[in-house]
N, C-alpha and C positions, 0 to 999 in steps of 0.2 A: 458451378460458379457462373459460366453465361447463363446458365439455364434461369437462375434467379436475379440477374440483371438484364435478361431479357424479357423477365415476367412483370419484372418494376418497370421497365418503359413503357410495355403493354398498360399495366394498368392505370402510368401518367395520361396515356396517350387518351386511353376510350376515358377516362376522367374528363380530359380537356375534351371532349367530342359530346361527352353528356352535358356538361354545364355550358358551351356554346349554344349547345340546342334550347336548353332551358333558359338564355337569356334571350336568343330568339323569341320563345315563346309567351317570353312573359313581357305584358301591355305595359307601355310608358318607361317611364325613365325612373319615375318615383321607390319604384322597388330594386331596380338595378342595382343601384349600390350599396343595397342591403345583400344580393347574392352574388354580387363579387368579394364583397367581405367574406362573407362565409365560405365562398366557395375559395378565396386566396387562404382562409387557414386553414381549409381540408389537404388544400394544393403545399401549403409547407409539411403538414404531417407525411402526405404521401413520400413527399423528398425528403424528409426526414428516416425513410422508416429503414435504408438500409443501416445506418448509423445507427439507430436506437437496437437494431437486430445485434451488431456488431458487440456492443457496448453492454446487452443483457438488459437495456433499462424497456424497453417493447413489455418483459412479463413483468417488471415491479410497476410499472402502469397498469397493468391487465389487473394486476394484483390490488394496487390501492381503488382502482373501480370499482371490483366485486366485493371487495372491503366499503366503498361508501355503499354501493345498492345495497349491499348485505342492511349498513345500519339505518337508512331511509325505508324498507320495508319493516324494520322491526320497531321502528318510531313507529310506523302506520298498522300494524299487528296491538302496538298497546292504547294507541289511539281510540282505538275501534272496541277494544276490552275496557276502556275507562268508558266509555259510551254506554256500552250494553249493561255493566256495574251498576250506572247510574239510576235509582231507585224512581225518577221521575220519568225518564225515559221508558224503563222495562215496564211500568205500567204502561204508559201509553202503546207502547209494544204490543203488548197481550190482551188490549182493548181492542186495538184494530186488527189483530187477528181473531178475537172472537168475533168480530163483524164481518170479515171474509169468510169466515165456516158456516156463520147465518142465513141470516134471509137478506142481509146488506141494513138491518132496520139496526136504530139504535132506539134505545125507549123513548130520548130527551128529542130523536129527530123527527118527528112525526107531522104530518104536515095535513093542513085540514084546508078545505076547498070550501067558501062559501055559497056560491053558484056559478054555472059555466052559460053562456050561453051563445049557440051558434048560428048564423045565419041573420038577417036582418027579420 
């Protein structure tokens, strides 16, 4: 029991000692109060987090998280398969890959030089 409320002081503590230094660090005023916002609702979650432990809600958070990334990578899984499907695309696909296994020429690119001339 101290052991775990001695390791949630520790980690308010070195919180407040990393975001001090990082407002140090960071020029002007203009972005200040963009990382005191963010860093005051990292600063409630941290004091939040013996209660959420207590309470059981810590894993139905963890849970609806790997429940959204779960459904935002598999948007981008079919995303990526409606793409490569697409009959206009996959040509153009297999066109620029037969010019990368080539000479890099395509027949329609061909480029003609009237005369050069160097020196006065």
């Amino acid at each position: 029991m101290f052991q775990q409320i001695y390791s949630w002081i520790q980690d308010i503590t070195v919180y407040l000692i990393v975001t001090a230094a990082i407002m140090h660090a960071v020029p002007g005023k203009d972005y200040g109060k963009y990382i005191r916002f963010f860093s005051g609702l990292i600063l409630i979650l941290l004091l939040a987090t013996p209660l959420l432990n207590l309470t059981g809600m810590k894993e139905r958070f963890e849970t609806l998280y790997r429940n959204n990334e779960y459904e935002l990578e598999k948007q981008e899984i079919e995303r990526v398969e409606e793409l490569y499907t697409d009959p206009v695309l996959s040509d153009h696909l297999r066109m620029d890959k037969n010019i990368q296994e080539g000479d890099g020429r395509d027949e329609n690119s061909r480029i003609e030089v009237g005369e050069i001339e160097i020196g006065q």
